[in-house]
N, C-alpha and C positions, 0 to 999 in steps of 0.2 A: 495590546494583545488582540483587540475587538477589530483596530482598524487593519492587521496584520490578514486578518481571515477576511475583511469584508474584500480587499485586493485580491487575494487569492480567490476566493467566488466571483470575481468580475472574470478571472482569467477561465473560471472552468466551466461558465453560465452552461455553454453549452453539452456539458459533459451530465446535466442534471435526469438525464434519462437512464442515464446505464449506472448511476449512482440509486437510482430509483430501484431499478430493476436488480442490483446485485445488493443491497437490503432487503428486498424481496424471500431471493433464495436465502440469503445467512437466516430470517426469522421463517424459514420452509424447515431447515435445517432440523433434524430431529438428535443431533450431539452438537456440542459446544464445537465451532470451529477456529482454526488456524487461520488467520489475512496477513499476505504482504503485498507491500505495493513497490514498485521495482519503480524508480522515478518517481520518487513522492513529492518532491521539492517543496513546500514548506507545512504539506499535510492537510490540503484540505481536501482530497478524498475519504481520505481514514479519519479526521475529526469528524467528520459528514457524519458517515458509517457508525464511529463510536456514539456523537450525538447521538443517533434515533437507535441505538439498541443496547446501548451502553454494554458491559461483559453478562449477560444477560444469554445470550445465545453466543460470545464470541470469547476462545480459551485466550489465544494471544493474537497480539495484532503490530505487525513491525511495516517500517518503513523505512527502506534505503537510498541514498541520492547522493550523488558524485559532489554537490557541493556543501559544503562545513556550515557555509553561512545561512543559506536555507534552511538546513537541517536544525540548526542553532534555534530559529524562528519558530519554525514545528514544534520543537522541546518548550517554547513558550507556551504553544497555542494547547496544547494537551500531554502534560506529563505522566498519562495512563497510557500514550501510546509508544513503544518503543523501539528509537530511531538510531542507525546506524550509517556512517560517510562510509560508502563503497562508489569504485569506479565495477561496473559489472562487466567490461572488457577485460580486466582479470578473473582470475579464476578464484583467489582468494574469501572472495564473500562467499563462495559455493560452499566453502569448507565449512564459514562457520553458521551457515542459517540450512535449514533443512526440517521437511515435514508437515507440510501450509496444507491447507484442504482448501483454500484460495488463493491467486494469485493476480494483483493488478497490474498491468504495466501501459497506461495510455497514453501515445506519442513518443513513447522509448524507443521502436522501432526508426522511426526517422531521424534519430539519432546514432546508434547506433545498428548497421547493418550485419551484425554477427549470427547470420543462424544459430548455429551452433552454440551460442547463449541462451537463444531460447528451448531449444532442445533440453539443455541441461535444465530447466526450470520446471520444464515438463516431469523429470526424474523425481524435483523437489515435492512434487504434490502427491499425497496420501490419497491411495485406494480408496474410490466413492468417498461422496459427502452427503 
């Protein structure tokens, strides 16, 4: 499980500032928030995030990702965080997650090019956090 995450952090070394930074704001937070992360692939943004503030300032915190077997990995590394297999070029996972007062998606755009995915995500986020 240990060496599952140490991989994962070689892939996102450089992602460690805005993982900094959006811990930051969740413990600014003056209510419990919502986190998803749209391309989470085996979770170590949101283990990061749960590490350092554990549900302490955060109500629920999901992660979703086109592939089973990643996501499979994830459910290893932190079974407090809760992961869902969506492809997000359907509209299906729209239906059934809704209401984040946070939302991550880093490197999903180069992937997929759908405005209008991210549009609807935008709809997903609750009024001020």
């Amino acid at each position: 499980m240990k060496k599952i995450c140490e991989c994962s952090r070689k892939k996102y070394w450089g992602k460690g500032k805005v993982i900094e930074q959006i811990i930051n704001i969740i413990k600014l937070s003056k209510k419990k928030v919502s986190i998803l992360e749209i391309g989470c692939g085996e979770g170590y943004i949101l283990y990061t995030i749960y590490n350092a503030i554990g549900f302490k300032n955060i109500e629920r915190i999901v992660g979703i990702d086109i592939d089973a077997r990643t996501i499979d990995r994830a459910r290893d590394i932190n079974k407090n965080i809760e992961y869902h297999v969506y492809d997000i070029s359907e509209e299906e996972w729209l239906k059934s997650l809704s209401d984040f007062d946070l939302i991550i998606s880093i490197n999903v755009h180069e992937i997929y090019s759908n405005d209008e995915m991210f549009s609807y995500t935008y709809d997903m986020l609750n009024k001020g956090m």
